[in-house]
N, C-alpha and C positions, 0 to 999 in steps of 0.2 A: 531184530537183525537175523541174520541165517548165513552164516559163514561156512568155511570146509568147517567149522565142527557142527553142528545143527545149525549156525548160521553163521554164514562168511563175515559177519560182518556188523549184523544189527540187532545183536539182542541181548547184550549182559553189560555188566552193571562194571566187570572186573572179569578176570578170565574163568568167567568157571567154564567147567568142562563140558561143553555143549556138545563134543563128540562121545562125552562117558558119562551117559546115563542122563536121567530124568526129562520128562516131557515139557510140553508149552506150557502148564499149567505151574509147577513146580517152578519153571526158568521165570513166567511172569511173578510170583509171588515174590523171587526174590528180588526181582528190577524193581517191585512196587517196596517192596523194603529200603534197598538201598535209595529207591528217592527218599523216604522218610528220614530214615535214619542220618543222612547226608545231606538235607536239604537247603540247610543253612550256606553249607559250603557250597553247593551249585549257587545258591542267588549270591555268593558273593563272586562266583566267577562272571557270573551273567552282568554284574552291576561292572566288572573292570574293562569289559569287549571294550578297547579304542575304535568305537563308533564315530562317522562325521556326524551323522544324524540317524535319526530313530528308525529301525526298520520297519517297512511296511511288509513285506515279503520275505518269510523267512523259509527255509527247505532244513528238517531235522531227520541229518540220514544216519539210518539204523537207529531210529528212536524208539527201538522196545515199547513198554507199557506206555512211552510218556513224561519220562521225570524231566527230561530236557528239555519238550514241546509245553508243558503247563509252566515254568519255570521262564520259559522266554515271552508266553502268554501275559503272565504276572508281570514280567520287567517288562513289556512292551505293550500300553493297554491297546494300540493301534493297529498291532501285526497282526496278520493272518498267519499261519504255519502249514506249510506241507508236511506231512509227515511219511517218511519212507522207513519199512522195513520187508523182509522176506517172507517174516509171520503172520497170516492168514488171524489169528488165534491174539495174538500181541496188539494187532490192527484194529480187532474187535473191542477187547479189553481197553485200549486208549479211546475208543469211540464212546464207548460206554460213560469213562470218567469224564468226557467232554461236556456229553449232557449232564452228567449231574449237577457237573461245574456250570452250567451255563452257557457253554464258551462254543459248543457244537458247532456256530456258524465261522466262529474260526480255524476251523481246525479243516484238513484237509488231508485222506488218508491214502497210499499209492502201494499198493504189493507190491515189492519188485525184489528183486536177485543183483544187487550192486557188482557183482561180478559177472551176470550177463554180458557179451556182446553189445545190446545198444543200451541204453537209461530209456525210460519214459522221460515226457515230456516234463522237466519242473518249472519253466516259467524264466525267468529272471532275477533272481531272488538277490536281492541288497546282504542278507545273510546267508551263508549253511554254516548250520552246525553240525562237526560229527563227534561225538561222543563217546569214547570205550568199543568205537568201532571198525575206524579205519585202519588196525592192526589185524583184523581177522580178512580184510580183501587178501585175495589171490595173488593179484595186480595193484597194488595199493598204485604205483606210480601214475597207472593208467586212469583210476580213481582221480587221483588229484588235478590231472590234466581237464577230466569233465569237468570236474568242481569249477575249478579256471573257465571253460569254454561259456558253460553256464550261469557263472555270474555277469549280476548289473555291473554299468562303469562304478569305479568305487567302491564294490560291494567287499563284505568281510568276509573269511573262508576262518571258523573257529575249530581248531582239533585240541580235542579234550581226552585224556589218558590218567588212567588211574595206574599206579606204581601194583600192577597185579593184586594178589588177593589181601584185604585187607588183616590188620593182624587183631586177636579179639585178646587173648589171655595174657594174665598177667604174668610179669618174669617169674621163673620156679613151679608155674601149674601146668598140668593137674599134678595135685603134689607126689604120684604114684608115677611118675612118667615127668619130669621137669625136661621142658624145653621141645617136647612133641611136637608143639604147634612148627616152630625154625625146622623140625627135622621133615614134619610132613612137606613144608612149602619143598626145602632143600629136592625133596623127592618127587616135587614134583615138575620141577624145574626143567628135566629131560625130556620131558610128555609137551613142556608148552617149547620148548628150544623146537623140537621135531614139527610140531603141530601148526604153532602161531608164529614162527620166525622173526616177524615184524613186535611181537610183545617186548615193551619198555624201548621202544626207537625212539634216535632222536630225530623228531621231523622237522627240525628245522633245514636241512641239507635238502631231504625231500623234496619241502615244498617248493627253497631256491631251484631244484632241475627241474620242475615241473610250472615254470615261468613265477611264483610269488615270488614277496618280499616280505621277510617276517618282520611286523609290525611292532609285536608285542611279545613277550614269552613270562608268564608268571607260573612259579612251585606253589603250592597252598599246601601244608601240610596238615592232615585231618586226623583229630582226636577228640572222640563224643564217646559220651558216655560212662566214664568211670564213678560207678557207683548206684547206675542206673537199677532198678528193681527187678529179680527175677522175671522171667517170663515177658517181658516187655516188646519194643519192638526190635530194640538191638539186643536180645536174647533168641529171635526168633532167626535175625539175621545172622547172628552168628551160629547160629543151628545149619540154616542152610547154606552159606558161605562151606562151613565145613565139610558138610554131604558133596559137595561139590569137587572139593578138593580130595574126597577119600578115593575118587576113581582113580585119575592119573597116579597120586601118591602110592596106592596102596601096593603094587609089585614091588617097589624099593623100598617099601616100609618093613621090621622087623616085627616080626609074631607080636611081641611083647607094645610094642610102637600100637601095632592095628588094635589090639585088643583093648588099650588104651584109650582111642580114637573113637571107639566102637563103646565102649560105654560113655564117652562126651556125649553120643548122639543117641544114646537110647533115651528116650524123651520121659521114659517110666520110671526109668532107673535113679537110685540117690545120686550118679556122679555126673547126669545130664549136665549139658551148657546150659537148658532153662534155670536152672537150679542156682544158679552160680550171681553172685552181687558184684561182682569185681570186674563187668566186662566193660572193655571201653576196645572201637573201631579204631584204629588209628593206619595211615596209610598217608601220598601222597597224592594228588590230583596236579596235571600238570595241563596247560593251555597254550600252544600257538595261536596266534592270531595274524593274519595274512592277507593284505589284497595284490592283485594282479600287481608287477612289477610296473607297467603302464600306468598306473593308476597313483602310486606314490612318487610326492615331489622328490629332488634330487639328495635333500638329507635325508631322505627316510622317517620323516614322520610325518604327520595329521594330525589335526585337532578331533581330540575323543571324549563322547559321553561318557560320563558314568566313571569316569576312574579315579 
């Protein structure tokens, strides 16, 4: 993705700070983390979509490295996917995992700046997915109305939102600083209010002015990992989850707060987050699911795969 912060729209996992600091290479590791570390919880979202029938056509906008596009691959052996993001760099990295996977001939990759003036051309796609994305458009409304124009009769419009950064430490840590991690989010809460406006929306309103009918609406609440082994992959992700979160937080953060902060993340040090056995992700993933107001009989529902 590439939003007003490094990208309007297509490329993180949760909000980290795409306007404060770190490159494509950094932003992709941790999109390629939180698929792993989260991945359960995506195929179960993917498995609830009230589907009529299986998609053949799918468009995955602002699909960073991918966790959304291999995830709909896997639940759809028949799809093909477009794949849209702004990163040049995220674009290649998904191309990459494609071939390894096998899947190369399904997959289909689009640069583009969802915030542009016009879209490229995506086809008619039975699904879009958008993912931890559609809060960083400029225009979200105007977004949703493409979505609309460009879907098949029937097709599904899926928006998928993570409840912001997820939480890693346990109540009372680090035990030199208790309660750090609540105090950094707290701080940083001003950076994303200014920055991302549309962060934790409810888009069900949205999508109703923007001609849908919400379908479906499921909370998943997500909690992996507790007890997991140092240095693992949700040790690494909560490493950079946190770097992330040091930018905007750290002006409202207290001397004593950063320095704190600042030896979680020194990766050498005794009080690193690698270090630590007691880390578990816990957060919330939330999903609309939507087709064209047109397209839903007069009670409001369809018959759906997979739920």
């Amino acid at each position: 993705m590439t939003p007003a912060h490094p990208h309007p729209q297509h490329r993180h996992p949760h909000d980290h700070g795409h306007a404060h600091g770190g490159d494509d290479g950094d932003q992709a590791e941790i999109l390629d983390l939180d698929a792993e570390v989260l991945a359960e919880h995506l195929g179960d979202l993917t498995a609830w979509l009230p589907l009529r029938t299986g998609p053949r056509r799918i468009v995955d906008l602002g699909c960073g490295t991918g966790a959304g596009t291999f995830a709909l691959l896997d639940r759809f052996p028949e799809a093909h996917v477009t794949a849209v993001d702004a990163s040049a760099a995220h674009l290649r990295r998904l191309r990459e995992k494609a071939c390894a996977r096998g899947v190369e001939g399904r997959v289909h990759t689009v640069q583009a700046d969802l915030d542009a003036p016009g879209w490229p051309a995506l086809g008619a796609p039975d699904l879009v997915w958008a993912s931890a994305s559609m809060h960083h458009m400029a225009r979200p409304d105007q977004a949703l109305r493409r979505v609309r124009d460009a879907l098949a009769p029937e097709g599904l419009f899926a928006v998928v939102e993570l409840a912001g950064f997820p939480r890693f430490l346990p109540d009372g840590a680090p035990e030199d600083r208790p309660g750090l991690e609540e105090r950094c989010h707290a701080a940083a809460d001003g950076f994303h209010t200014e920055h991302v406006p549309h962060r934790g929306a409810d888009w069900g309103p949205m999508l109703t002015a923007a001609g849908f009918t919400v379908v479906g609406e499921r909370t998943l609440a997500v909690h992996v990992g507790a007890g997991a082994a140092p240095g693992d992959a949700l040790g690494r992700y909560a490493l950079g989850s946190l770097r992330r979160l040091r930018g905007p937080a750290a002006g409202a953060l207290s001397p004593e707060d950063l320095d704190a902060l600042d030896r979680l993340l020194d990766t050498d040090g005794p009080h690193s987050v690698l270090r630590r056995d007691d880390l578990a992700a816990r957060t919330e993933r939330t999903v609309w699911a939507a087709r064209r107001t047109e397209d839903v009989p007069e009670d409001g529902t369809g018959s759906a795969l997979g739920r």
